[in-house]
NUMARZA-117849 format. One record per residue: residue in one letter; x, y, z of N, C-alpha, C in turn. Coordinates in steps of 0.001 Angstrom, whole numbers, plus 500000, padded with zeros to 6 digits. Each point is the difference from the previous one (the first is absolute). Example, Ala and Ser with C-alpha at 12.3 -4.5 7.8 and 13.67 -1.06 7.14 Angstrom:
2
+---------+--------+---------+--------+---------+----------+--------+--------+---------+--------+
| residuo | n_east | n_north |   n_up | ca_east | ca_north |  ca_up | c_east | c_north |   c_up |
+---------+--------+---------+--------+---------+----------+--------+--------+---------+--------+
|       A | 513190 |  494310 | 507800 |  499110 |   501190 | 500000 | 500900 |  501200 | 500000 |
|       S | 499650 |  501050 | 499280 |  500820 |   501190 | 500060 | 499230 |  501090 | 500730 |
+---------+--------+---------+--------+---------+----------+--------+--------+---------+--------+
END
This chain:
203
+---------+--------+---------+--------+---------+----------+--------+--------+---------+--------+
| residuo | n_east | n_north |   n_up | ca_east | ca_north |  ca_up | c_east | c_north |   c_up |
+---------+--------+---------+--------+---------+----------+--------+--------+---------+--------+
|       X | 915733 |  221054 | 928926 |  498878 |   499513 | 499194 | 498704 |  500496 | 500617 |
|       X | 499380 |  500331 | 499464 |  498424 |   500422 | 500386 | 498991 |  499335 | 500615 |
|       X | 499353 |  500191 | 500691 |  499305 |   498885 | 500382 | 498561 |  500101 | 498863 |
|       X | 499115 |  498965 | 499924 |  499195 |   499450 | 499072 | 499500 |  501752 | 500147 |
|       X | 498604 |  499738 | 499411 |  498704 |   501242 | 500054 | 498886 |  499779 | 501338 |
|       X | 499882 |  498566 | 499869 |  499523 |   499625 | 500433 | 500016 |  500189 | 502133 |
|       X | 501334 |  499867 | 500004 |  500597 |   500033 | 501288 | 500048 |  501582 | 500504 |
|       X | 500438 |  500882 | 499102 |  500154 |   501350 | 500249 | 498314 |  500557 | 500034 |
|       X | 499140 |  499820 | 499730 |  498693 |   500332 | 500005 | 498973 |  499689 | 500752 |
|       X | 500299 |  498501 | 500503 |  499446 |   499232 | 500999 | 499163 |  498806 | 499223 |
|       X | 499663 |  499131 | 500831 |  498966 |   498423 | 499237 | 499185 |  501029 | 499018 |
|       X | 499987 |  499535 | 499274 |  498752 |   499978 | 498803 | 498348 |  499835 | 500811 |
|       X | 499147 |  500661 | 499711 |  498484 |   499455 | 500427 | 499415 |  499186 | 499151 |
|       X | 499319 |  498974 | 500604 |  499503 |   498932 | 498876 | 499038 |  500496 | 499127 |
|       X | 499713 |  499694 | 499202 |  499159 |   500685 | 498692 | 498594 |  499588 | 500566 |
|       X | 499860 |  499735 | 501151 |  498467 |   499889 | 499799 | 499630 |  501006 | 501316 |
|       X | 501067 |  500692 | 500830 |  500021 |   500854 | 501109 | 499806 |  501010 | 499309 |
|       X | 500655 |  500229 | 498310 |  499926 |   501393 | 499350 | 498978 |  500136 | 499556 |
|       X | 499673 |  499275 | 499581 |  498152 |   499661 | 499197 | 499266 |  500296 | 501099 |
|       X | 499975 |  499710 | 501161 |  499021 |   500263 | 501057 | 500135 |  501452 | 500151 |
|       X | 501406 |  500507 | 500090 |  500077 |   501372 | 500756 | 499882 |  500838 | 498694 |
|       X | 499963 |  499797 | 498770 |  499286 |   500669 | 498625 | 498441 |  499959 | 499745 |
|       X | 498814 |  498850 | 500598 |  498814 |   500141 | 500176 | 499817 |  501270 | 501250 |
|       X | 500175 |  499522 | 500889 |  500444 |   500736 | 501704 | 499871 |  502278 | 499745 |
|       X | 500597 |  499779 | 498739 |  500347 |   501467 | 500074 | 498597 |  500654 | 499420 |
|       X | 499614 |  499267 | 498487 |  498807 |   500395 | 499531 | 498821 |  500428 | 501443 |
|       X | 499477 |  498878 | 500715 |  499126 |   500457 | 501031 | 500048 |  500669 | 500989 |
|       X | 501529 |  500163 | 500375 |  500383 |   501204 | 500865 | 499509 |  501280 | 499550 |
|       X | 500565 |  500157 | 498643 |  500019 |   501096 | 499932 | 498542 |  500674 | 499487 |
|       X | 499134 |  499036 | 499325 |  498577 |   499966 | 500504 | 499620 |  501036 | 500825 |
|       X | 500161 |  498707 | 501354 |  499266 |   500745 | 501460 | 500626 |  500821 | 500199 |
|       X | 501391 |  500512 | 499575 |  500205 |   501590 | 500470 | 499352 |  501536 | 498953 |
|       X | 499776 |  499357 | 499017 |  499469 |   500860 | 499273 | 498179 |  500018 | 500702 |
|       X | 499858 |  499177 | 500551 |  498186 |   499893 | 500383 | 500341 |  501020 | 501437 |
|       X | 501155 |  499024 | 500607 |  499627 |   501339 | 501575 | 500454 |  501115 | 499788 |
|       X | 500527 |  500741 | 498979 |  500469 |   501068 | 499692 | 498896 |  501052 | 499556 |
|       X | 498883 |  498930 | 498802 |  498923 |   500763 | 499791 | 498923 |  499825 | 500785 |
|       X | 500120 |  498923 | 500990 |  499036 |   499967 | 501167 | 500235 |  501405 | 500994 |
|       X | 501166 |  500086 | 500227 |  500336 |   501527 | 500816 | 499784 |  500893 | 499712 |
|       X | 499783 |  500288 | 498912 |  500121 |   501289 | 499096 | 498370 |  500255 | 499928 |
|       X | 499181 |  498672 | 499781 |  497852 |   500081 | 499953 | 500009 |  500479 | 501292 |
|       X | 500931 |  499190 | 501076 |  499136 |   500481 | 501684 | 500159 |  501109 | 499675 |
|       X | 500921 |  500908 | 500066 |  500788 |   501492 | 500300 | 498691 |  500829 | 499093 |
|       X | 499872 |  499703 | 498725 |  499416 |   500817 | 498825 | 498481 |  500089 | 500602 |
|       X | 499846 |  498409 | 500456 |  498338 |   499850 | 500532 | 499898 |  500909 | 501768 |
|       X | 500592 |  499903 | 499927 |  500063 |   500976 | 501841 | 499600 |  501280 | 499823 |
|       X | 501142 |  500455 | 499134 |  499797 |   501422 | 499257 | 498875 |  500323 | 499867 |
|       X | 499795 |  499349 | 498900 |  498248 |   499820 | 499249 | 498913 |  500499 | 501497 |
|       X | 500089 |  499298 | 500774 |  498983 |   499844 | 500785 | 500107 |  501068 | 501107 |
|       X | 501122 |  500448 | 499934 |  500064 |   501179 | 501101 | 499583 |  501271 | 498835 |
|       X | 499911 |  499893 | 499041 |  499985 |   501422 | 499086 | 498094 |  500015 | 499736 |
|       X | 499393 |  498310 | 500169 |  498586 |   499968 | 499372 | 499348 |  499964 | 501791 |
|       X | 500599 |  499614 | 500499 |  499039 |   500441 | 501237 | 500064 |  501146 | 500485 |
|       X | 498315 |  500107 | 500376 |  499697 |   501653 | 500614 | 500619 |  499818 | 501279 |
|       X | 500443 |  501088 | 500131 |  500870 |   500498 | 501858 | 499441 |  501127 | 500263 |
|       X | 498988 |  500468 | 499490 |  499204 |   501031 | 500661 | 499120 |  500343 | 500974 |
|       X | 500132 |  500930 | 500459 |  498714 |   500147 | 501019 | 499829 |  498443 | 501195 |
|       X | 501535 |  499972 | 500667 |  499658 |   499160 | 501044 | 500338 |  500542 | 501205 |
|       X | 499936 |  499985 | 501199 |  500184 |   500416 | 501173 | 501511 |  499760 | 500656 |
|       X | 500051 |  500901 | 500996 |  501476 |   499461 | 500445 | 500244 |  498953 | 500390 |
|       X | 498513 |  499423 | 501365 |  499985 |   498346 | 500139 | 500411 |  499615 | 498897 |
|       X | 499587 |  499899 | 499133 |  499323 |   498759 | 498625 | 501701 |  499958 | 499603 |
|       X | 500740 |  501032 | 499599 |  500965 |   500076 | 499594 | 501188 |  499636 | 501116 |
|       X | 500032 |  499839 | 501131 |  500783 |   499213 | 500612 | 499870 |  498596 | 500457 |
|       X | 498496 |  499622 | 499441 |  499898 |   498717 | 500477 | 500374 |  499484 | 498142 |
|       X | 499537 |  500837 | 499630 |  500637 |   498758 | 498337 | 501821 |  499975 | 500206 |
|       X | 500548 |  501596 | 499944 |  501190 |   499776 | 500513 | 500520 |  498432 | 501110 |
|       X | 499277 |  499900 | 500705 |  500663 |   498704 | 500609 | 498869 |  498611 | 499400 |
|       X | 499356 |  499975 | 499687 |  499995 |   498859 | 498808 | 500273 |  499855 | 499203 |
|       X | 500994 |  501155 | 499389 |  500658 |   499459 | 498981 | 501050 |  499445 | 500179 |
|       X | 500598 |  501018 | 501231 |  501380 |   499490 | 500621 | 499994 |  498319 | 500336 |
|       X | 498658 |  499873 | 500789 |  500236 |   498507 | 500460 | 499749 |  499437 | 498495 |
|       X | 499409 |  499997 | 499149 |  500052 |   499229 | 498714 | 501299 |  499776 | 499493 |
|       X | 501006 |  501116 | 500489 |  501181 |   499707 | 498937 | 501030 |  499099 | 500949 |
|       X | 499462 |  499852 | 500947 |  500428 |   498828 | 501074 | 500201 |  498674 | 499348 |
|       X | 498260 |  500207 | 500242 |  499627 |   498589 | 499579 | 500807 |  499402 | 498287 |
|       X | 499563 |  501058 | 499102 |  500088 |   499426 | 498728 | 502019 |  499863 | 499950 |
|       X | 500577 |  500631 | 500579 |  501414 |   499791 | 500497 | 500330 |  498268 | 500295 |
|       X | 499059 |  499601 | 501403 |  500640 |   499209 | 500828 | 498921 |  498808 | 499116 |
|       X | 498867 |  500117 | 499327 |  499705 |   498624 | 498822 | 501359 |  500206 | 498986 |
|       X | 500721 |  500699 | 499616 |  501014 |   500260 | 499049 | 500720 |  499270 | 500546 |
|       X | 500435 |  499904 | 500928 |  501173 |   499532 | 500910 | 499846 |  498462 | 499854 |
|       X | 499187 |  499214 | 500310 |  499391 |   498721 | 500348 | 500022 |  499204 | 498088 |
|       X | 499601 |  501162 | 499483 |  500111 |   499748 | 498481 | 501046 |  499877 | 499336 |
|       X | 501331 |  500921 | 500663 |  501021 |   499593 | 498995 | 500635 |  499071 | 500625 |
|       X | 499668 |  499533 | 501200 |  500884 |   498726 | 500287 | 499225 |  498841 | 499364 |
|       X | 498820 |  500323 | 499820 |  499646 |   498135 | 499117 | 499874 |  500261 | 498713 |
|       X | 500864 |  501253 | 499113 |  500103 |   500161 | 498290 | 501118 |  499459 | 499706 |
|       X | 499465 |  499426 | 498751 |  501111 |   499134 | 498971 | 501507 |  500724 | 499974 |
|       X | 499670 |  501761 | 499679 |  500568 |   501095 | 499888 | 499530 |  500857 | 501390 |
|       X | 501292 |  499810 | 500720 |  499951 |   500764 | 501035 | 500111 |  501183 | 500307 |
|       X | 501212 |  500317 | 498835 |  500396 |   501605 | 499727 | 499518 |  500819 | 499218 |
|       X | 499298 |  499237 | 498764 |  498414 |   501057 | 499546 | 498947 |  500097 | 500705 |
|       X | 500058 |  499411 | 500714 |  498676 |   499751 | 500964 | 499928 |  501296 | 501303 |
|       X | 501566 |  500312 | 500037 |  500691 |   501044 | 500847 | 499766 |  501304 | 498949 |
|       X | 500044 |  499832 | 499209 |  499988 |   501347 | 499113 | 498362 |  500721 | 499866 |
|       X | 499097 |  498971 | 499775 |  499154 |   500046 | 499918 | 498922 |  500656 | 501587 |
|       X | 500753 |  499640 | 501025 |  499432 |   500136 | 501524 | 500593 |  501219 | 500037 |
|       X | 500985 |  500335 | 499467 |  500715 |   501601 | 500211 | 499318 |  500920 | 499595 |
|       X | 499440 |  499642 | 498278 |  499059 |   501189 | 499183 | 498922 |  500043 | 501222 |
|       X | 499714 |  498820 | 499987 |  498432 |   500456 | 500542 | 499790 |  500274 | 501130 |
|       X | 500838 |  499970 | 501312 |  500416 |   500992 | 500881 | 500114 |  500902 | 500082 |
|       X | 500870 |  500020 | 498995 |  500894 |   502053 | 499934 | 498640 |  500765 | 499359 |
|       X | 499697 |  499713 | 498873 |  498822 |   500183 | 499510 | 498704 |  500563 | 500885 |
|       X | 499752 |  498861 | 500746 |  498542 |   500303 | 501055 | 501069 |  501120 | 501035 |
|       X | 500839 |  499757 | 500347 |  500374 |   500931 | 501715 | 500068 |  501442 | 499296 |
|       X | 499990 |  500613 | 498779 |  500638 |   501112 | 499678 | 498229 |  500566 | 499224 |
|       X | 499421 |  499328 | 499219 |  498421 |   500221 | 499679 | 499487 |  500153 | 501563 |
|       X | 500438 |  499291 | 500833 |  498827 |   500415 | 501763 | 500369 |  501359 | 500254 |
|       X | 501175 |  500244 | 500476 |  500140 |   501230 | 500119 | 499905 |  501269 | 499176 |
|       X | 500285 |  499473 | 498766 |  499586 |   501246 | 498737 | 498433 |  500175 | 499878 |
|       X | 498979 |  498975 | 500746 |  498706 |   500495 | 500295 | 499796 |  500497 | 501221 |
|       X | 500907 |  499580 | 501219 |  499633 |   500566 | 500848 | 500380 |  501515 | 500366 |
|       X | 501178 |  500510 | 499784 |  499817 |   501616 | 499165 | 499324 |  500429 | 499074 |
|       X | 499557 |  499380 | 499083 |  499010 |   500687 | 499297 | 498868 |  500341 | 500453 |
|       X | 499330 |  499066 | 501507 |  498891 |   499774 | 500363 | 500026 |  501620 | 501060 |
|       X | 501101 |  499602 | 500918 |  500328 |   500856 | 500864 | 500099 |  501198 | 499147 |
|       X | 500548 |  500666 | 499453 |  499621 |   501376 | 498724 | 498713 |  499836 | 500123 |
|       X | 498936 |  499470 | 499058 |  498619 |   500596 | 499562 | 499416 |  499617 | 501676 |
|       X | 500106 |  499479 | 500686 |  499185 |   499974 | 501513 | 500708 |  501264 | 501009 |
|       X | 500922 |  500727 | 499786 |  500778 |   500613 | 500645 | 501039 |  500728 | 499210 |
|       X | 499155 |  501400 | 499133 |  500709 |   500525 | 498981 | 501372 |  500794 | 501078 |
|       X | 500949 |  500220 | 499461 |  501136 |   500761 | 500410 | 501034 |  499500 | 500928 |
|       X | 499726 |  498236 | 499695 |  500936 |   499085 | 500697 | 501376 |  500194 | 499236 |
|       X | 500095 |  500466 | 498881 |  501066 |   499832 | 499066 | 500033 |  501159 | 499702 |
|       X | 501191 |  500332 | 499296 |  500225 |   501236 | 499407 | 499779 |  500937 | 498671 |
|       X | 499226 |  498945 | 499734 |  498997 |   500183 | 498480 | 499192 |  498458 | 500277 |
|       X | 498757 |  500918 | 499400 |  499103 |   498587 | 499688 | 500471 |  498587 | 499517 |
|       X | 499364 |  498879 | 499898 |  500452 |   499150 | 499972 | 499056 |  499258 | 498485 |
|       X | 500880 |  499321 | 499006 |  498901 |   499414 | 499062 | 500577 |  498379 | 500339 |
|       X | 499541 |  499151 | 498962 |  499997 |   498612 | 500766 | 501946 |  500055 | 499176 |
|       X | 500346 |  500332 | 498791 |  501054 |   500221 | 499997 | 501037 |  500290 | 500839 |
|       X | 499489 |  501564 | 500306 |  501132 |   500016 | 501173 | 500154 |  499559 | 501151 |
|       X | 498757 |  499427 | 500359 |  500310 |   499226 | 501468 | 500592 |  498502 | 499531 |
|       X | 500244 |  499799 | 498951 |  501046 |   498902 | 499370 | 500915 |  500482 | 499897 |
|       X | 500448 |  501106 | 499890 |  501464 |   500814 | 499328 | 500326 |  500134 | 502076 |
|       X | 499573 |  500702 | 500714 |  500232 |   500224 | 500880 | 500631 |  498391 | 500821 |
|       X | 499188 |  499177 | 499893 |  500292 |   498260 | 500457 | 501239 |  499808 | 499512 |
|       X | 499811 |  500264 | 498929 |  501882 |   499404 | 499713 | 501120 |  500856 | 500049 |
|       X | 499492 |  500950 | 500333 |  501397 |   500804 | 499908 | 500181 |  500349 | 501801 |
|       X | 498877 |  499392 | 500890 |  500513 |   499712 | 501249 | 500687 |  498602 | 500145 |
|       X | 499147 |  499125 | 499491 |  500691 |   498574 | 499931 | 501394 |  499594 | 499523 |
|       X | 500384 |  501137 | 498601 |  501340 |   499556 | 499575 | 500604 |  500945 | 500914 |
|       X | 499594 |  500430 | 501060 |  500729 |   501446 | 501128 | 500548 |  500928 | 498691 |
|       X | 499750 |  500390 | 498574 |  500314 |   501098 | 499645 | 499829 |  501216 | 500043 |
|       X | 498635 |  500042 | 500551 |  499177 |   501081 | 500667 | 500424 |  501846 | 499243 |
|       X | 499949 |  500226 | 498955 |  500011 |   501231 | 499444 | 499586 |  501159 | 500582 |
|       X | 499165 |  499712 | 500956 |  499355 |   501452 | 500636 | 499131 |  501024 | 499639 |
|       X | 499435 |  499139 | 498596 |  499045 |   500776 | 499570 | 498364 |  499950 | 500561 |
|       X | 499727 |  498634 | 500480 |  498487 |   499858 | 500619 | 500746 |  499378 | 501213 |
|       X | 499690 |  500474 | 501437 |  500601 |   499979 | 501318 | 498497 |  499487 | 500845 |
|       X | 499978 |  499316 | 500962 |  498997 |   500069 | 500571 | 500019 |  500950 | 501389 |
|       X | 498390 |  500720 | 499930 |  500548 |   500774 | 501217 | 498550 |  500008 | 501165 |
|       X | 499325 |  499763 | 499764 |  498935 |   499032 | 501218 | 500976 |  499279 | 501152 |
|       X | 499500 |  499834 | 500909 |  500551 |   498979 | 501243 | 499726 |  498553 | 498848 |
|       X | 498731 |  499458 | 499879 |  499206 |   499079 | 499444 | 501010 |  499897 | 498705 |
|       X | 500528 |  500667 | 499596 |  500902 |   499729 | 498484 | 501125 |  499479 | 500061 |
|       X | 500824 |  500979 | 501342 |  501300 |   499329 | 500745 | 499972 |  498906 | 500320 |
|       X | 499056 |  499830 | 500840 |  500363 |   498849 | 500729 | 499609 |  498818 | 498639 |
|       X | 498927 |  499898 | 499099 |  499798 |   499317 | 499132 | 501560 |  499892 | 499047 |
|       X | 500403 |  500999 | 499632 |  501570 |   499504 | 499305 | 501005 |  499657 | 500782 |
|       X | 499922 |  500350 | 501470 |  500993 |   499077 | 500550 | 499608 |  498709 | 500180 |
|       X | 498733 |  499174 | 500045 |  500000 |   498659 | 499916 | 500179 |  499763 | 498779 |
|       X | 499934 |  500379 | 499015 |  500047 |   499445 | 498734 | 501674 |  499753 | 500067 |
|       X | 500476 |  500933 | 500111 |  501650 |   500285 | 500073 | 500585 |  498464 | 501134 |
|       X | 499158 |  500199 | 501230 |  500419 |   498816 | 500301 | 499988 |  498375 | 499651 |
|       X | 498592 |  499949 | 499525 |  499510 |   498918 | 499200 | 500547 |  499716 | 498448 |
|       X | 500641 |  500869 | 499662 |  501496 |   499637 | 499180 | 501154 |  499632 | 500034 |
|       X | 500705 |  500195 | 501429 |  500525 |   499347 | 500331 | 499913 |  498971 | 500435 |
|       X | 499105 |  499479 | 500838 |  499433 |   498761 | 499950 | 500107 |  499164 | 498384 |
|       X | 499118 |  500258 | 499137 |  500020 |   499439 | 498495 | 500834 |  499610 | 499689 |
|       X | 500783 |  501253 | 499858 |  501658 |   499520 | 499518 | 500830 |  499406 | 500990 |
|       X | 500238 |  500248 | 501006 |  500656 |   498896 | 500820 | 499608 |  498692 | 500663 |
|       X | 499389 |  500244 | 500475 |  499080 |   498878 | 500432 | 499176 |  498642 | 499544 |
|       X | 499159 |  500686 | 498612 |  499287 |   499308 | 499029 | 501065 |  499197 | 499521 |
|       X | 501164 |  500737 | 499537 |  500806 |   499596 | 498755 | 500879 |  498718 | 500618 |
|       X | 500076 |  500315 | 501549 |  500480 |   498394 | 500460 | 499312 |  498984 | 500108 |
|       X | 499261 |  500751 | 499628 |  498484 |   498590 | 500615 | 499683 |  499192 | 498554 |
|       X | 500035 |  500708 | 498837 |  500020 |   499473 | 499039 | 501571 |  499461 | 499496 |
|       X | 500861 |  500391 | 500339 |  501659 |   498850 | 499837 | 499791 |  499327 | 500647 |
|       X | 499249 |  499605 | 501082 |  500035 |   498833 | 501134 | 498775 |  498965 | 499301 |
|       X | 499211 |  500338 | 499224 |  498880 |   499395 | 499481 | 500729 |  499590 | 498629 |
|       X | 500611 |  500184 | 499384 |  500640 |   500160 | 498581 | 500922 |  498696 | 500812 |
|       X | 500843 |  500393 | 500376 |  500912 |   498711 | 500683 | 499319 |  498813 | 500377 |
|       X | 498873 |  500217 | 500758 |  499174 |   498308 | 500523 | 499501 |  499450 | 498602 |
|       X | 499420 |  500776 | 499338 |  499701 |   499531 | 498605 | 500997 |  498983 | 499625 |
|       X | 501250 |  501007 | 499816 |  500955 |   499037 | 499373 | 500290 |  498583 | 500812 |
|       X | 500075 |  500118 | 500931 |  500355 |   498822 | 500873 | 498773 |  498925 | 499839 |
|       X | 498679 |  500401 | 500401 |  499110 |   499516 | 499480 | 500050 |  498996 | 498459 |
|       X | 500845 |  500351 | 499188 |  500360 |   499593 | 498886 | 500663 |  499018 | 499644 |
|       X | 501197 |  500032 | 501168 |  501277 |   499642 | 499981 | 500969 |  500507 | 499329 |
|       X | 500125 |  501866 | 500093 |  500562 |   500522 | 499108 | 501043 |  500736 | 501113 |
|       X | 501027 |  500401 | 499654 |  501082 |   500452 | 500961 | 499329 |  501519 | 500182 |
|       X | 499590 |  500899 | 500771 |  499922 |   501016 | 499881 | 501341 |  500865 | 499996 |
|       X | 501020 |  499862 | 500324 |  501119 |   500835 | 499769 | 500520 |  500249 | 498280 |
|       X | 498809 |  498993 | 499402 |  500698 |   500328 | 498692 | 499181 |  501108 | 499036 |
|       X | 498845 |  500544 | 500752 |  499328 |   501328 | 499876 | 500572 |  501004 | 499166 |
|       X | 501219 |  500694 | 500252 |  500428 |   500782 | 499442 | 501026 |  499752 | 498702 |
|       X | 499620 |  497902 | 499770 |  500972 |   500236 | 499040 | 499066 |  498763 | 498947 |
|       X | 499023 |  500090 | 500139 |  499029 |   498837 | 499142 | 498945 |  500671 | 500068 |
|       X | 499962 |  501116 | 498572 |  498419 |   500240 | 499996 | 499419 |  499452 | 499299 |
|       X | 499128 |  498947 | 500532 |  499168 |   498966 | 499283 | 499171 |  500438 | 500253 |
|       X | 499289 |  500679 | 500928 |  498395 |   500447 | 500107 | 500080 |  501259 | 499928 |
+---------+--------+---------+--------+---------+----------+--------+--------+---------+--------+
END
């Protein structure tokens, strides 16, 4: 004989646990549609601002000291990220959102700071540099695909793409634990299991 439906499926949820977890979904999915297009304004607005600001005509000082204020900026705006997604409602958009605008700023610093290094120090590169390609050049060191078509060949160029090269690894390894470890206190913060991360996407 069979056993009921009931038994083979498990307890029933009370009808007012389903009603909750049927309101529950509407506002989730809300705030993931907001930090999704919140990520997408930082990234677009970064852009924006590295393409409308002048990078001309600055000195080599000038251009290694913005180089490291920007660097320390993307510190900072990192480690307020950090502090932020542990006290968000949504911990793991809150993670998505600290990623754009990270990855975003660390890859615009250096795609100005070759561009800068070119017009302050023509023949650092192997063709001139426009603000494009010192974006095309950033990512195609960053994703290490590196084509071989614009090479840097200055001392000042080398050594500038090997920190970048290193400071990607950093990002990606480093950052990316720092934000699962922030994503997790969140949850706990909550009273939410964090092991169930990979199988409850509610945020």
């Amino acid at each position: 004989m069979d056993r009921p439906a009931a038994a083979r499926t498990g307890p029933a949820r009370p009808p007012r646990v389903r009603e909750h977890q049927r309101r529950g979904r509407g506002p989730r999915r809300r705030a993931a549609v907001f930090a999704l297009v919140r990520a997408a304004l930082i990234a677009v607005g970064l852009v924006t601002v590295y393409y409308v600001l002048p990078l001309d005509g600055r000195s080599t000082g000038g251009s290694s000291a913005l180089l490291a204020c920007g660097l320390l900026l993307v510190v900072v705006v990192f480690w307020w990220e950090v502090r932020a997604i542990v006290s968000s409602p949504h911990p793991r958009l809150k993670a998505v959102e600290a990623l754009a605008a990270t990855l975003a700023m660390f890859v615009l610093l250096f795609a100005s700071a070759y561009f800068l290094l070119e017009h302050t120090t023509p023949g650092s590169f192997s063709e001139p540099l426009t603000k494009t390609d010192s974006l095309y050049f950033t990512l195609t060191t960053f994703t290490t695909v590196g084509y071989g078509d614009i090479v840097a060949r200055s001392q000042t160029g080398r050594v500038l793409t090997m920190f970048q090269m290193l400071g990607g690894v950093l990002l990606v390894g480093v950052a990316a634990r720092i934000l699962a470890g922030a994503v997790q206190a969140g949850l706990r913060r909550q009273g939410r299991e964090p092991d169930d991360f990979p199988h409850r996407p509610e945020d």
